[in-house]
GUTIBA-831608 format. One line per field, with one value per residue (C-alpha): residue number from 1; residue in one letter; x, y, z. Coordinates in steps of 0.2 Angstrom, whole numbers, plus 5000, padded with zeros to 4 digits. Each point is the difference from the previous one (the first is absolute). Layout:
BEGIN
n	c(NUM ...)
res	c(a ...)
X	c(X ...)
Y	c(Y ...)
Z	c(Z ...)
This chain:
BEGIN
n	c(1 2 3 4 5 6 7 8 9 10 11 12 13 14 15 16 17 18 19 20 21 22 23 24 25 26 27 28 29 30 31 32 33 34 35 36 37 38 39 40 41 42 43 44 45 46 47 48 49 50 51 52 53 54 55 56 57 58 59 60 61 62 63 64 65 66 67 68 69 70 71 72 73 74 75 76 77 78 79 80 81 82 83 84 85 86 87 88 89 90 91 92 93 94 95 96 97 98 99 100 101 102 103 104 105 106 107 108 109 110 111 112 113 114 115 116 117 118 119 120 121 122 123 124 125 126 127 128 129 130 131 132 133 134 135 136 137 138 139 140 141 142 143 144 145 146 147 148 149 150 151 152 153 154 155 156 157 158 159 160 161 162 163 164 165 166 167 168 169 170 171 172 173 174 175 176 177 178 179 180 181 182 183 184 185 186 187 188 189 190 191 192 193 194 195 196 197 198 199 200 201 202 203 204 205 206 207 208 209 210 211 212 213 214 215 216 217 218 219 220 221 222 223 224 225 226 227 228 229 230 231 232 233 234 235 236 237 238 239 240 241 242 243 244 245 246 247 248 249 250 251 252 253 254 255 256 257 258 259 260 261 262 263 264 265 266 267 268 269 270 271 272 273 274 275 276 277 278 279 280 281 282 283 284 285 286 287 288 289 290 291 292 293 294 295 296 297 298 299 300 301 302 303 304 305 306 307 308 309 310 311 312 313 314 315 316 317 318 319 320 321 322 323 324 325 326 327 328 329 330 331 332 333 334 335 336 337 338 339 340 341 342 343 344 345 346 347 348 349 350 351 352 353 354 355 356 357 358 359 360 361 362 363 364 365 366 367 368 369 370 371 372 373 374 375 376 377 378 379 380 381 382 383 384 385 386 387 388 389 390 391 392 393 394 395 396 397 398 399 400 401 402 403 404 405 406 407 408 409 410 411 412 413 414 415 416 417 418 419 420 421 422 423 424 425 426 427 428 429 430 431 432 433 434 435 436 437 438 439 440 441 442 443 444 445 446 447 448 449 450 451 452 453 454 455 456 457 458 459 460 461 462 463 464 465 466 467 468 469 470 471 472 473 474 475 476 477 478 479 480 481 482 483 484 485 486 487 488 489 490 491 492 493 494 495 496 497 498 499 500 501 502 503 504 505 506 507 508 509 510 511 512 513 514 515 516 517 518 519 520 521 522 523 524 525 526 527 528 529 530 531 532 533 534 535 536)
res	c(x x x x x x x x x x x x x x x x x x x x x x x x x x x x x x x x x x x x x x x x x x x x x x x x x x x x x x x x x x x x x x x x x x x x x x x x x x x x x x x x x x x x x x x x x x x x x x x x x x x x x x x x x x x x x x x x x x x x x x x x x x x x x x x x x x x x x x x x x x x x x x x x x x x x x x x x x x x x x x x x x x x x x x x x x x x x x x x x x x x x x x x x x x x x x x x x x x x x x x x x x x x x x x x x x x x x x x x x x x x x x x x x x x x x x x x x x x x x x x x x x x x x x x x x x x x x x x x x x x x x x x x x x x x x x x x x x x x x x x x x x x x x x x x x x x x x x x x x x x x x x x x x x x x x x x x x x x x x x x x x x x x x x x x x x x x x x x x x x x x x x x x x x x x x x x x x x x x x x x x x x x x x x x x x x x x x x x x x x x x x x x x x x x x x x x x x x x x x x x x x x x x x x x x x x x x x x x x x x x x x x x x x x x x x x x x x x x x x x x x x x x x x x x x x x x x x x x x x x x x x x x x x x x x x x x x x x x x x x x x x x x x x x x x x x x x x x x x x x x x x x x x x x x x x x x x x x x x x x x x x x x x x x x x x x x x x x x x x)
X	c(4855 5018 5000 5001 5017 5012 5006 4992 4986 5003 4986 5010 5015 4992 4993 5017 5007 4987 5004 5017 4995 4989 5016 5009 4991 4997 5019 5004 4987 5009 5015 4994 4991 5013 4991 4984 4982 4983 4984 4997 4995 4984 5007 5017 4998 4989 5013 5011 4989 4998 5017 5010 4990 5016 5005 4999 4984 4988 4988 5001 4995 4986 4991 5007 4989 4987 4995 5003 4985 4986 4982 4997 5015 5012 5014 5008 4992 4985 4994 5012 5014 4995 5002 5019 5001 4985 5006 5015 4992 4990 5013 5012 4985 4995 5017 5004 4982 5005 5015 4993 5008 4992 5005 4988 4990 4992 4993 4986 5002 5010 4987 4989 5012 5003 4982 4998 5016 4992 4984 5006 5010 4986 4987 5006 5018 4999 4989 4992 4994 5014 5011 5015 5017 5009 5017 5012 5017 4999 4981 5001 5011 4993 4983 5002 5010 4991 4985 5011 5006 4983 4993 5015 4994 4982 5005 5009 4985 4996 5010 4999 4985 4991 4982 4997 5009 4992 4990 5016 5007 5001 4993 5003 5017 4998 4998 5015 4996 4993 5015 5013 5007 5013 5011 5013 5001 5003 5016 5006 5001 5007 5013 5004 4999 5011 5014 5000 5001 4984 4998 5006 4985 4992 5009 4990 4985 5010 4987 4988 5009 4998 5012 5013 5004 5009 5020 4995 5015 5004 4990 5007 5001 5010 5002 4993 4998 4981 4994 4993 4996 4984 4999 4989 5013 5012 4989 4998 5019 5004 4988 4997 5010 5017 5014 5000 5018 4992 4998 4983 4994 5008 4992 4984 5003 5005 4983 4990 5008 4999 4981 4995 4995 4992 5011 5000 4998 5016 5017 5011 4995 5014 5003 4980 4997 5014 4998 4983 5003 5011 4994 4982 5006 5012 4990 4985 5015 5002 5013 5011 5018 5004 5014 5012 4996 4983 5007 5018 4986 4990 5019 5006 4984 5001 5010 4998 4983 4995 4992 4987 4987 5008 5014 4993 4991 5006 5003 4985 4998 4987 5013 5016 4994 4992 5018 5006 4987 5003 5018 5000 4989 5009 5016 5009 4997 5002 5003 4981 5006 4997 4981 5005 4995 4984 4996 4991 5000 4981 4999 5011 4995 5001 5012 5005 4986 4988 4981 4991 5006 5001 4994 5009 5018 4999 4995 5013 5012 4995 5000 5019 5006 4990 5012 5015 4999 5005 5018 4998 5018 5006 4981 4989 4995 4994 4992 4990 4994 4995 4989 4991 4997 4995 4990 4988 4999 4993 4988 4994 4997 4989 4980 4987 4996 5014 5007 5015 5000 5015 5004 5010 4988 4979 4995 5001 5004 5019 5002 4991 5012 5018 4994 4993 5017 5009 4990 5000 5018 5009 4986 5006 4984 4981 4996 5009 4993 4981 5003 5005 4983 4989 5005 4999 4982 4997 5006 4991 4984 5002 5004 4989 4989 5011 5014 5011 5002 5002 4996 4989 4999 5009 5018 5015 5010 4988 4996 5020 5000 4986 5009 5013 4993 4988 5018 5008 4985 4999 5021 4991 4985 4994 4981 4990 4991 5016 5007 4983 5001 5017 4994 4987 5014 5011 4987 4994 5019 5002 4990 5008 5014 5006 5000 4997 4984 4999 4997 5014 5000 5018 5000 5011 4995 4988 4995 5012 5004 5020 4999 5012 4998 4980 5007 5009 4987 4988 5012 5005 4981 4999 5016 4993 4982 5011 5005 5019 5009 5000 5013 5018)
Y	c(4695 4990 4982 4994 5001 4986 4987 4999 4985 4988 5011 5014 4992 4992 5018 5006 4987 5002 5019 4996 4989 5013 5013 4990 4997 5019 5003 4986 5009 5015 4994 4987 5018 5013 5010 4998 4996 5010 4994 5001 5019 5001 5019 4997 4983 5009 5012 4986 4995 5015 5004 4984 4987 4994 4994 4982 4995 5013 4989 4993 5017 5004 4985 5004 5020 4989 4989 5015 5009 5001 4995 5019 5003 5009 4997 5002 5006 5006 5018 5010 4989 4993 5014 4999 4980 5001 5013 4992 4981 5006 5012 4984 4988 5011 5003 4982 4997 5014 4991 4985 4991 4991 4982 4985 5015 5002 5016 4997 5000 5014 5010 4996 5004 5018 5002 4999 5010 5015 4998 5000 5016 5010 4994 4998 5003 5020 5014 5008 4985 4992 4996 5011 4993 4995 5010 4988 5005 5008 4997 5019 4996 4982 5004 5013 4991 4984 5010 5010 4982 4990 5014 4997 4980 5004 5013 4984 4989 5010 4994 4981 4999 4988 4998 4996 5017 5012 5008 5007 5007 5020 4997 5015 5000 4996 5013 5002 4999 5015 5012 4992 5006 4996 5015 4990 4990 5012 5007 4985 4995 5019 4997 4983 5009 5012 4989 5006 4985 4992 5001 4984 4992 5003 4985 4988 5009 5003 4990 5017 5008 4993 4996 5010 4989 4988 5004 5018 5006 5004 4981 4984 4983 4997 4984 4988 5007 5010 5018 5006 4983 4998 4986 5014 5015 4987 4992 5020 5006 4984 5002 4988 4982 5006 4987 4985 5004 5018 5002 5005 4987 4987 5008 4998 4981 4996 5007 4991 4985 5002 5004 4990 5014 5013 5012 5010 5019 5002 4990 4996 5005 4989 5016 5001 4982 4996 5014 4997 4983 5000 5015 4992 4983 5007 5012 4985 4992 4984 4988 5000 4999 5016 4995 5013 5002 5009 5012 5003 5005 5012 5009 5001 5008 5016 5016 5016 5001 4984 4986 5000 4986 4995 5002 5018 5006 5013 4997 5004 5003 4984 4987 5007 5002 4981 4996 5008 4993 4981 5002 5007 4987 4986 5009 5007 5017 5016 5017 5007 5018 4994 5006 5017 5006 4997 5005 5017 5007 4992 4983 4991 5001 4983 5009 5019 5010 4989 5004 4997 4988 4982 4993 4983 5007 5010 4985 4992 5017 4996 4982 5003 5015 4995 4984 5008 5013 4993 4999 5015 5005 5018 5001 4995 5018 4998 4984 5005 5017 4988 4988 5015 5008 4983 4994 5016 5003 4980 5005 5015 4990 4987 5002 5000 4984 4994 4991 5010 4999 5001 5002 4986 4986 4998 4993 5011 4985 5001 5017 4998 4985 5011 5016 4989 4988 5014 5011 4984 4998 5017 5013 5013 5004 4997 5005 4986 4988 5008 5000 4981 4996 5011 4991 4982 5005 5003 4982 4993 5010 4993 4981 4992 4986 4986 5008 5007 5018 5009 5015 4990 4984 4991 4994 4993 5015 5013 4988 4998 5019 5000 4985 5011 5014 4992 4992 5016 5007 4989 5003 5015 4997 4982 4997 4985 5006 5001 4983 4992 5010 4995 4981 5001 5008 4987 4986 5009 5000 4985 4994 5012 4989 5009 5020 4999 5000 5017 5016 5011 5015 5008 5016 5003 5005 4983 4992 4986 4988 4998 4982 4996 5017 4992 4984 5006 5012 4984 4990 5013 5003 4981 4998 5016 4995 4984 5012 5001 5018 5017 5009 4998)
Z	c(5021 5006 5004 5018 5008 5003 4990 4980 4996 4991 4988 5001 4996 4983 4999 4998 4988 4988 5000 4996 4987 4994 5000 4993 4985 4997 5003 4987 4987 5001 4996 4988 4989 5004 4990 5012 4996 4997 4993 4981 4993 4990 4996 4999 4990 4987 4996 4996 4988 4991 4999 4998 4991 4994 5020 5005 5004 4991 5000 5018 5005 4988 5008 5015 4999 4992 5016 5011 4992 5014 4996 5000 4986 5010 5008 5017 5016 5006 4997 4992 5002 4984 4987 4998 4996 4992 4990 4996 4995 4989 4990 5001 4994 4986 4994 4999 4989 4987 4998 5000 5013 5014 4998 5008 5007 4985 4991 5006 5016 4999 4993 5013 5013 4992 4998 5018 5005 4991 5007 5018 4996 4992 5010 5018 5000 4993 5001 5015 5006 5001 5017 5000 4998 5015 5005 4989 4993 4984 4999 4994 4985 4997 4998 4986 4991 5001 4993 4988 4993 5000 4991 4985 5002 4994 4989 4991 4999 4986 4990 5008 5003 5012 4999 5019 5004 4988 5013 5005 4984 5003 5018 5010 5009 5019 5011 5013 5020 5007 5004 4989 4982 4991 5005 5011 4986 4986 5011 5003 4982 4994 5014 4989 4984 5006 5005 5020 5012 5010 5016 5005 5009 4981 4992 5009 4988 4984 4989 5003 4988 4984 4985 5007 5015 4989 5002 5010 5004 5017 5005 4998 5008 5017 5006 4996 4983 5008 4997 5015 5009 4988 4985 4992 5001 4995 4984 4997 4999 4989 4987 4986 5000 5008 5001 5010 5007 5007 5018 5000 4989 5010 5017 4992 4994 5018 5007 4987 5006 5018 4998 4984 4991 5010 5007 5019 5001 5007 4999 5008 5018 5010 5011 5004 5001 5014 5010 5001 5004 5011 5010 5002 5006 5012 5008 5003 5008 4987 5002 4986 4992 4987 4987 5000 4980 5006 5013 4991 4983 5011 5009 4979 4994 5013 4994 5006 4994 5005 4989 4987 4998 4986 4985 4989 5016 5009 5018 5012 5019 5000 4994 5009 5018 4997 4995 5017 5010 4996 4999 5018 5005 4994 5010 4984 5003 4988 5001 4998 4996 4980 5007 5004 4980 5002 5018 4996 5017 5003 4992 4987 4983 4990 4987 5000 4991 5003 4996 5018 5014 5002 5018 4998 4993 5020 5009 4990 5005 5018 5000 4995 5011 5016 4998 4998 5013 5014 4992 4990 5002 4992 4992 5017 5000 4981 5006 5014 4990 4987 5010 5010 4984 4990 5016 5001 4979 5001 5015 4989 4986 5009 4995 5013 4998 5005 4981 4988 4982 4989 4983 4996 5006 4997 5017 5016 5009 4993 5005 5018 5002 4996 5008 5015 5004 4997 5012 5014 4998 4998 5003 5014 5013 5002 4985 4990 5014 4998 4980 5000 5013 4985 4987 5009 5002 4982 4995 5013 4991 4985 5002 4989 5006 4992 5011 4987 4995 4983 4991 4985 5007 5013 4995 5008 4997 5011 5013 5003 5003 5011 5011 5001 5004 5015 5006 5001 5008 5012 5007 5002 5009 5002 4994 5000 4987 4988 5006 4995 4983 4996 5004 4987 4989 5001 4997 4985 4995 5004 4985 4989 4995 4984 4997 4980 5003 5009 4988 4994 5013 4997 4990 4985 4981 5006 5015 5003 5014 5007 5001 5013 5010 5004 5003 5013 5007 5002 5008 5011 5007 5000 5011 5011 5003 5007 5015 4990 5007 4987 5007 5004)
C-alpha cells in the first residue's frame, strides 16, 4: 500500500500539494467558525420553533422543516431513526398553525405537512410494528415528552379547529416504544421541581422538562451565552422573548446567522471539530501548516478532567483522549493522566457513570495512550496497563464477523475504522494483528458494486473509513485483493467531490453530520489510497 522508493513523481508531488491545499482549506474553516459546523437539525430546529417564535428567522425555519418532510411524511433517517425528528417537526409545525404563523409556507401547506407527520407516527413510526428507536442521547426522555406535548397540541385543536385535521381531534395518544415509560422522565423533572441540581450531561436535554426549564435554577448559560451546548435547552431555559442584550439570546442570534435559520444539534463544538481534524489528517500523513491558534485552543481547553465537546457539556473520555492524541501528533504533547477518571480498571467509560461502553471513545483512549507510551515518563506504567487493558477489551468487543458497532455513530464502518487503526497501530500481540485482518475481510465483503461502502447506501463518508481501514490492513499484511478494493474506493471517491450530499450518520438527540471532521476523513482516504504513510 506505500509508494515505490526513491525520489517522489512528479504525480506524487502534485498529489501532495493538493493535499495541502486541501489542509489548508479545512484549517482556514476552522478558524474562520470558531464555533465549528454540523449539519442543520430537523429535531433540534423544531424545538426552536416551538419555543422561540420570537427568534430571528421563525419563518426561515418553518420552511426550512417544511422542505425536509420526506414523501412518506416523516423526518430524519431510516427505520427508527426517524421517530425523534419526526416527532419534533410535527409538534413544532402544529404549534406554529395554532398560532397561526407560517409565513410564505402557507396554512395550507402546513396543514398538509402536519397531516402527514401524524400519520407517519401512528401508522408506521409507533406501535408494535414500528422499528424501535436507535440508541440516541436522551431518546428516553425525548420521546415521552414529545408524545406528552403533541398530545397538548391536538387537545388544542378543539378549540381551533382545522377541518383537514379533524380525524385527529381526541386521537388516542401515541403509544411509547416498546420498553420505555416515562419514569426517567418523571424523576428528572421532580429533581427540577425540587430545586436539586441536574446531572450535568442533562442540560444538553433540558427542553424535556417542560415549563420549568425556563430560568431553572441550578442551570444557566456559559459561554457563549449556551445551556448545555444545545439551541433547544438554550430556547428552553430562556423562555418567552428575553432581552436582546442576554447571553443566551445573543448565542441563539449568532447560530441563526451562521446557518440561515436552521440550527445544529450541538454548538459550539470547536474542541471536537479540531481535534478530529487534526488528528485524522495527521495520522493519513497530510502535508499541512497548523496555526498555533488551533493547537494553543486544544492545550487551554484540557483541565484535570480533560475537555468537553463543547461549552455546558461535561468533559468526556472521547473528546479529551482525541485532544491528547492530536496534540502529541502534532509534537505538543500533554500529560494524558487527565484520562485516569475514567479508566475503570477494564475499558474507559466515556463519562463516569455511564450507561454501557462506547467502542470509539477506547479506540480514541488507545489511539492517545499507544502514542504517548513510548515517553510515558512517571505514568509509563499507567500507560502501558492501559493499552494492554484497552487492546484486549476492544479485541472482546469485536463480532464474529469481523465489523464493531458503537453508540455514538449509525454505520459500523466508523467504528471498524477507530477500533481497526487503533488495533494496527497500538495493539499489543496476534490478537490485535488477527482482529485488524477479520475486520479488513468484512469491508472487503461488503463493497458494493459501485465501489463504495455504507450502511444505507454508499456515501463518501463510509467509503473513507473503509480506505482506511483496507490501508491499515494492509501495513499489516499486504493483499492484492485490498489494494485492488481501495483502487475501486478511491475512484468512486474520486467522483464524490462534495460531502453534503452524504446522509447524517453522527448520533446526538438527531443524526447529524461534523462537517469539517468528514471533510477531513475523505481527504485523508483520498491522500492514503495515494500510497501517503499513516503512521509516524
Amino acid at each position: 500500500m506505500t509508494g515505490a522508493p526513491g525520489a517522489p513523481t512528479s504525480a506524487a508531488l502534485a498529489e501532495r500539494a493538493t493535499a495541502a491545499d486541501t489542509a489548508g482549506d479545512l484549517l482556514a474553516a476552522m478558524l474562520a467558525e470558531p464555533a465549528g459546523r454540523s449539519s442543520p437539525s430537523v429535531y433540534e430546529t423544531g424545538r426552536v420553533v416551538s419555543l422561540a417564535p420570537w427568534l430571528t428567522g421563525h419563518d426561515e425555519r418553518i420552511a426550512w422543516l417544511v422542505a425536509r418532510q420526506r414523501p412518506d411524511g416523516a423526518w430524519g433517517g431510516p427505520e427508527g431513526y426517524a421517530l425523534v425528528p419526526t416527532l419534533s417537526a410535527t409538534e413544532a409545525l402544529l404549534a406554529a398553525l395554532l398560532r397561526r404563523d407560517g409565513g410564505p409556507v402557507g396554512r395550507e401547506r402546513l396543514v398538509r405537512a402536519v397531516h402527514d407527520g401524524l400519520v407517519a407516527l401512528h401508522d408506521r413510526l409507533t406501535g408494535p410494528t414500528a422499528p424501535p428507536p436507535p440508541d440516541l442521547p436522551a431518546t428516553d426522555l425525548i420521546v415521552p415528552a414529545m408524545t406528552e406535548l403533541l398530545a397538548g397540541r391536538l387537545d388544542a385543536l378543539r378549540d381551533q379547529p382545522v377541518d383537514a385535521l379533524a380525524r385527529w381531534r381526541g386521537a388516542r395518544p401515541l403509544p411509547l416504544p416498546d420498553g420505555m415509560d416515562g419514569d426517567r422522565l418523571d424523576r428528572v423533572r421532580m429533581l427540577l421541581a425540587a430545586g436539586r441540581p441536574l446531572p450535568e450531561k442533562l442540560a444538553h436535554a433540558l427542553e424535556v422538562v417542560g415549563p420549568s426549564a425556563r430560568r431553572a435554577v441550578g442551570v444557566g448559560p456559559v459561554d457563549p451565552g449556551t445551556v448545555g451546548a444545545s439551541p433547544a435547552a438554550t430556547a428552553a431555559w430562556l423562555g418567552a422573548r428575553p432581552e436582546r442584550d442576554e447571553p443566551g439570546r445573543r448565542y441563539l442570534e449568532d447560530l441563526v446567522r451562521q446557518y440561515g435559520g436552521p440550527v445544529p444539534c450541538a454548538s459550539p463544538i470547536a474542541v471536537f471539530e479540531r481535534s478530529w481534524v487534526l488528528g485524522t489528517l495527521s495520522r493519513a500523513g497530510v502535508p499541512m501548516r497548523v496555526p498555533a491558534a488551533l493547537t494553543d485552543g486544544l492545550r487551554a481547553a484540557l483541565g484535570p478532567a480533560g475537555t468537553p465537546t463543547g461549552p455546558g457539556l461535561p468533559p468526556d473520555a472521547d473528546t479529551t483522549s482525541a485532544t491528547l492524541y492530536a496534540l502529541a501528533r502534532l509534537g505538543h504533547p500533554v500529560d494524558p493522566t487527565a484520562l485516569r477518571p475514567y479508566d475503570t480498571g477494564e475499558h474507559f467509560c466515556t463519562w463516569p457513570g455511564e450507561d454501557g461502553a462506547s467502542i470509539t471513545t477506547n479506540a480514541h483512549v488507545l489511539d492517545a495512550l499507544g502514542h504517548l507510551l513510548p515517553d510515558g515518563g512517571p505514568a509509563a506504567s499507567w500507560l502501558a496497563s492501559a493499552v494492554r487493558r484497552v487492546t484486549g477489551w476492544l479485541l472482546d468487543q469485536q463480532e464474529p464477523d469481523g465489523r464493531w458497532s458503537d453508540r455514538w455513530h449509525a454505520s459500523p464502518y466508523y467504528a471498524t475504522c477507530c477500533a481497526t487503526l487503533a488495533l494496527a497501530e497500538y495493539g499489543h500481540g496476534d490478537g490485535a494483528r488477527r482482529a485488524v485482518e477479520r475486520a479488513a475481510r468484512w469491508v472487503l465483503a461488503t463493497q458494493r458494486p459501485d465501489g463504495s461502502w455504507g450502511r444505507w447506501a454508499g456515501s463518501a463518508e463510509e467509503t473513507a473509513y473503509a480506505v482506511q481501514i483496507l490501508t491499515a490492513a494492509g501495513r499489516r499484511a499486504g493483499s492484492a485483493s485490498a489494494a485492488a478494493a481501495v483502487g475501486r474506493g478511491a475512484a468512486w471517491l474520486s467522483g464524490a467531490d462534495d460531502v453534503d450530499g452524504d446522509p447524517d450518520l453522527w448520533h446526538d438527540k438527531d443524526l447529524y453530520r461534523p462537517t469539517l471532521i468528514v471533510q477531513a476523513t475523505v481527504h485523508a482516504a483520498r491522500r492514503l489510497a495515494e500510497g501517503g504513510a499513516t503512521s509516524g
